[in-house]
N, C-alpha and C positions, 0 to 999 in steps of 0.2 A: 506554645507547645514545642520542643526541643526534637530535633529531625533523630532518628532511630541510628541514622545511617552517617559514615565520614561525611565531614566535607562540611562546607558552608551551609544554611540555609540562606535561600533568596527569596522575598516576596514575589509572587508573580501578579498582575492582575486579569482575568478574563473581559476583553473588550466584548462590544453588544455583537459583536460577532461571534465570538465562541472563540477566537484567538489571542495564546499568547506570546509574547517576544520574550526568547532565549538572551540573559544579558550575552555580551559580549566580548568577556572572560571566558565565560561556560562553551560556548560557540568554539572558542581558539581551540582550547585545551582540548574539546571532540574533535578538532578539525572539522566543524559541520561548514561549507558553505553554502552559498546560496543555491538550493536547487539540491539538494542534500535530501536523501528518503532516511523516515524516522517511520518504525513500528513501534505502535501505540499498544498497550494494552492496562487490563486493570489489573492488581493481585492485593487483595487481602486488603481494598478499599482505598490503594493507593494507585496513581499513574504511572507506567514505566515505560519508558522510552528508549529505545535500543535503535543504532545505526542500522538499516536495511542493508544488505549487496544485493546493488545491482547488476544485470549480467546486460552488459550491451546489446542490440537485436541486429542482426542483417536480414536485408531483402533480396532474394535472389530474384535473377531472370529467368526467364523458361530456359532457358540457353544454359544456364548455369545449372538449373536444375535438372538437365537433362544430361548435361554434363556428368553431375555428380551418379545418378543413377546408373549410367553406365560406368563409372568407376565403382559400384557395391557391388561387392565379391562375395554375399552372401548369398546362400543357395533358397530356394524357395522354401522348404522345409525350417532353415532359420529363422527368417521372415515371418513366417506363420505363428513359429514358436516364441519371437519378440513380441509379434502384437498380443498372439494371447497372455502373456507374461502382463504386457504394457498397460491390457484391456481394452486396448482396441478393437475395431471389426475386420474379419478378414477380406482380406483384399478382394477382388473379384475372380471368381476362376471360369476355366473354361473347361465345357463339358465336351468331353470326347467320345463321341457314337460309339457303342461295341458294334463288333460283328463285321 
């Protein structure tokens, strides 16, 4: 059957693993290398494969994060109004005795 779409068709085969090897023409030309994230999905009974971005993570210290909080220059009222936006819960409050 003749591929719909530009470009070469490749045979692929699925090993008894459910894994297959990308030749290594197709690898270059995406620049995928080893350790490379691929989103998987189906459409219209075919596989498509699209490059992930990744967003690197940092770990702060308490020190750092304590840090950072006292440099937020937002007002309480902000705050409340991001997490509701965000869906998050509001923060804890303090309840102040009348009278």
């Amino acid at each position: 059957m003749a591929s719909r779409t530009p470009g070469r068709t490749t045979t692929l085969i699925v090993s008894p693993r459910g894994q297959i090897t990308l030749p290594k023409p197709v690898r270059a030309r995406l620049r995928l290398a080893p350790g490379s994230v691929l989103l998987l999905r189906e459409e219209a009974g075919k596989i498509v494969l699209d490059p992930a971005a990744v967003t690197p993570v940092s770990l702060y210290t308490d020190a750092e994060i304590e840090r950072l909080v006292g440099a937020d220059r937002a007002s309480p009222r902000e705050r409340a109004a991001l997490r509701r936006r965000w869906g998050l819960k509001a923060g804890a409050r303090r309840r102040r005795g009348r009278g």
